[in-house]
C-alpha positions as CSV (number, residue, x, y, z in Angstrom):
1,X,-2.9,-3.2,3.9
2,X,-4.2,-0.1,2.2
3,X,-8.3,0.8,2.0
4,X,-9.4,1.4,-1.5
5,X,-12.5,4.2,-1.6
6,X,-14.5,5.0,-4.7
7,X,-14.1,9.1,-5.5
8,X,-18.0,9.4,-4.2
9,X,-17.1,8.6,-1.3
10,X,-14.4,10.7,-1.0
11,X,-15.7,13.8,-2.4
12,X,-18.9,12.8,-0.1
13,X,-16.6,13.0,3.1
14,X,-14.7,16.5,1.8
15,X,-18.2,17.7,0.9
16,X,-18.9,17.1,4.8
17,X,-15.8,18.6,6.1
18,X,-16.3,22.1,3.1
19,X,-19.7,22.3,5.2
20,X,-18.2,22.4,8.8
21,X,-17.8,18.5,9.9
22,X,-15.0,17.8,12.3
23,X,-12.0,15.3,10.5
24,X,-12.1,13.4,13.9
25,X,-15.6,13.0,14.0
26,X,-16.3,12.0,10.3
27,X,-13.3,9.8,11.2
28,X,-15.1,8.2,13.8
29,X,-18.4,8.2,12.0
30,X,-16.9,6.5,8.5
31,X,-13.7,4.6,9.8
32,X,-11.5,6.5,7.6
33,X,-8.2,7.8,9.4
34,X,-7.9,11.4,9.9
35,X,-4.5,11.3,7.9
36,X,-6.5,10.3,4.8
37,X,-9.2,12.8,5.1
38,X,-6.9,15.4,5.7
39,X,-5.3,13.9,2.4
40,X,-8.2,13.6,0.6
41,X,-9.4,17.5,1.6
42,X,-6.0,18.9,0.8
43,X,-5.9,17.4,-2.9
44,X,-9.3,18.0,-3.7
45,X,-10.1,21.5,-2.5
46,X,-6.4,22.4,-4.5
47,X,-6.9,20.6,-7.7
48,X,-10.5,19.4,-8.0
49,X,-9.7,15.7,-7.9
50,X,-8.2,13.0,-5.7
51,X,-5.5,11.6,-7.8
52,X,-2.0,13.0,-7.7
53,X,1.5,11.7,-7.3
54,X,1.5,8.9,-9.3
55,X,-2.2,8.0,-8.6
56,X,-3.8,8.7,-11.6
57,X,-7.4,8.5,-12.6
58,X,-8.8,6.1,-15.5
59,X,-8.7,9.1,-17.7
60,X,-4.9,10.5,-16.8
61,X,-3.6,6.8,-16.9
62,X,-5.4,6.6,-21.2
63,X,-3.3,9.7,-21.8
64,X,-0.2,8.6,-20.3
65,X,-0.8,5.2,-23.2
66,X,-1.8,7.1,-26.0
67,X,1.5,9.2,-25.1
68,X,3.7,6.6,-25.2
69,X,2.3,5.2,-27.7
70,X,2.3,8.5,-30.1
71,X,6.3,8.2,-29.1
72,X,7.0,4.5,-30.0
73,X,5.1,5.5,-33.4
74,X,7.2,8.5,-34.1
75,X,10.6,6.4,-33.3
76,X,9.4,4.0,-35.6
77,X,8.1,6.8,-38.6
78,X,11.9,8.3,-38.2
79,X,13.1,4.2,-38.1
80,X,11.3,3.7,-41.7
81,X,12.5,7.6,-43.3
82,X,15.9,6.5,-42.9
83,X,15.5,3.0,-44.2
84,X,14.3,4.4,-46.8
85,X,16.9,6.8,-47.9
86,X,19.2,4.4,-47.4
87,X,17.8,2.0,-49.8
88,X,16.8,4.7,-52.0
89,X,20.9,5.3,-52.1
90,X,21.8,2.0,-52.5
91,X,19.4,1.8,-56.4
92,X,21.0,4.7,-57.6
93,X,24.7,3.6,-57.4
């Protein structure tokens, strides 16, 4: 079973490692594996944050809505257009 950690922890643990902590000893110290550490150094010190690959943040996942959202909306606009040149052919016959 995966381990959920906040982001303060994470950046709290990358923060140690940036200032010269060993991953197997801040392993030991906070029972976090190595591998995640690692993880969690890699993706922050490259992007500034922790999500990636399909983990997204609060933030990233509201986007992805309002996206999808903005595209149902935009099928439907193009849905109603049509209908109505349609039934603006049929009155004038």
């Amino acid at each position: 079973m995966s381990q959920y950690y906040e982001d303060e922890f994470k950046l709290k643990i990358v923060e140690l490692y940036n200032q010269g902590r060993k991953i197997c000893d801040l392993s030991k110290d906070y029972q976090v594996s190595t591998t995640t550490i690692r993880d969690w150094v890699k993706r922050y010190n490259s992007s500034g944050k922790f999500s990636s690959n399909g983990i997204l943040s609060l933030e990233e996942r509201r986007i992805k809505e309002l996206e999808k959202e903005n595209r149902w909306l935009q099928k439907e606009n193009e849905i109603l257009k049509e209908a109505m040149l349609i039934v603006g052919k049929k009155k004038s016959k």
